[in-house]
N, C-alpha and C positions, 0 to 999 in steps of 0.2 A: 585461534578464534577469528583473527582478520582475513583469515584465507577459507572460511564456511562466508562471510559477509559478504567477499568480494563472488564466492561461486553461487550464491544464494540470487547475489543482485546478477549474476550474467543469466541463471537461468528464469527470473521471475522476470527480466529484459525480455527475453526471448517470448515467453509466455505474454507478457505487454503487448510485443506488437502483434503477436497474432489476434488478440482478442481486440486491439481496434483495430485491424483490417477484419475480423469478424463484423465489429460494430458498423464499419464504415460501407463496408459493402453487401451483405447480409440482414445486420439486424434490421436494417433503417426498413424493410419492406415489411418484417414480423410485427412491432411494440411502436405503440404511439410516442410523439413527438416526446412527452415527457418521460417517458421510460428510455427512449433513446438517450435524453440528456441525462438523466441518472446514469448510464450504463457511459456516457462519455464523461461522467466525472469519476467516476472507479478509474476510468481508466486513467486518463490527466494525472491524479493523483496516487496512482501505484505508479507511471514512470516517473512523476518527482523523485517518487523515495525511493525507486531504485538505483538512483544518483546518488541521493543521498547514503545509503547503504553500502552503495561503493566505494562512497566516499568515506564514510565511516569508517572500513575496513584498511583503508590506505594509512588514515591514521591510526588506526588503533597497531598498526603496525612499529611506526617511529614513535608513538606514545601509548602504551601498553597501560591504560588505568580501566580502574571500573565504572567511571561513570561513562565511558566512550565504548565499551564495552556495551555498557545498559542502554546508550543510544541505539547501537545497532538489532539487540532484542526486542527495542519499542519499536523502531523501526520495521521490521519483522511481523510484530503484532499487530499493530497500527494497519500496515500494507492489508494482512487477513480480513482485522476485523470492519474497517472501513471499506475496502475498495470489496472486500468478500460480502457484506450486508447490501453494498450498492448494486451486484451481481445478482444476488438474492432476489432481490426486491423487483430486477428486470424481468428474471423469470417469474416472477410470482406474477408481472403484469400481461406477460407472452400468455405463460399457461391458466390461468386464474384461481392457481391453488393458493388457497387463502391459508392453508396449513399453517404456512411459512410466513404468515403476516407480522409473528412476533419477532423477527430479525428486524426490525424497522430501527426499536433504540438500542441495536449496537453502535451501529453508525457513528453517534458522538463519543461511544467510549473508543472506538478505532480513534477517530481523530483526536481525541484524548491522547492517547498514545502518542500517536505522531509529535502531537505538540511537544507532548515527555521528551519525547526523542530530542529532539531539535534541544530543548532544554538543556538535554543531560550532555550534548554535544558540544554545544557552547561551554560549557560548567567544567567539562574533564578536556576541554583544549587550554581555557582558563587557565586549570591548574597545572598544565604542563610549561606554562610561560613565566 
């Protein structure tokens, strides 16, 4: 399992930086100042946690429990649902299909996750000490 976390977080790395050199040099001429900051906080906070994911995986290596385990799958989710509804919402502002306007409250359940994450992270190191 530590070794899909640690290959998860090199290739959703990989995918980070292209999509803020997207942002950085592309987006900014398509979506207004404020869809640009939404589409620069997806991003800010999917290469957090794919640190943290990494990190995750390092440990879940020398401490094999489940709740460090279940950090790296909220970490995972959290990365989707968050930074993926922040994605969402830029296109929705570029293209103005409103289709897609009910992605808006995933967002707190993504960071919901995240938080889990961190949680369950802290919790299953705890119990390895």
């Amino acid at each position: 399992m530590q070794n899909k976390f640690i290959v998860s977080a090199a290739f959703l790395g990989a995918l980070t930086v292209a999509l803020g050199a997207f942002g950085a040099h592309a987006l900014k001429q398509l979506v207004s100042e404020q869809a640009l900051t939404t589409y620069e906080t997806a991003v800010r906070y999917q290469f957090y946690h794919v640190f943290a994911l990494a990190i995750t995986g390092i440990l879940y290596a020398n401490n094999p429990n489940k709740l460090i385990r279940n950090a790296g799958v909220f970490f995972m989710i959290g990365i989707t649902l968050f930074s993926g509804s922040l994605y969402t919402l830029t296109y929705i502002a570029y293209s103005g299909n409103s289709s897609l306007s009910w992605v808006g409250p995933i967002t707190p359940i993504g960071g919901l996750f995240l938080i889990l994450g961190w949680i369950q992270l802290g919790l299953g190191l705890k119990r390895t000490n």
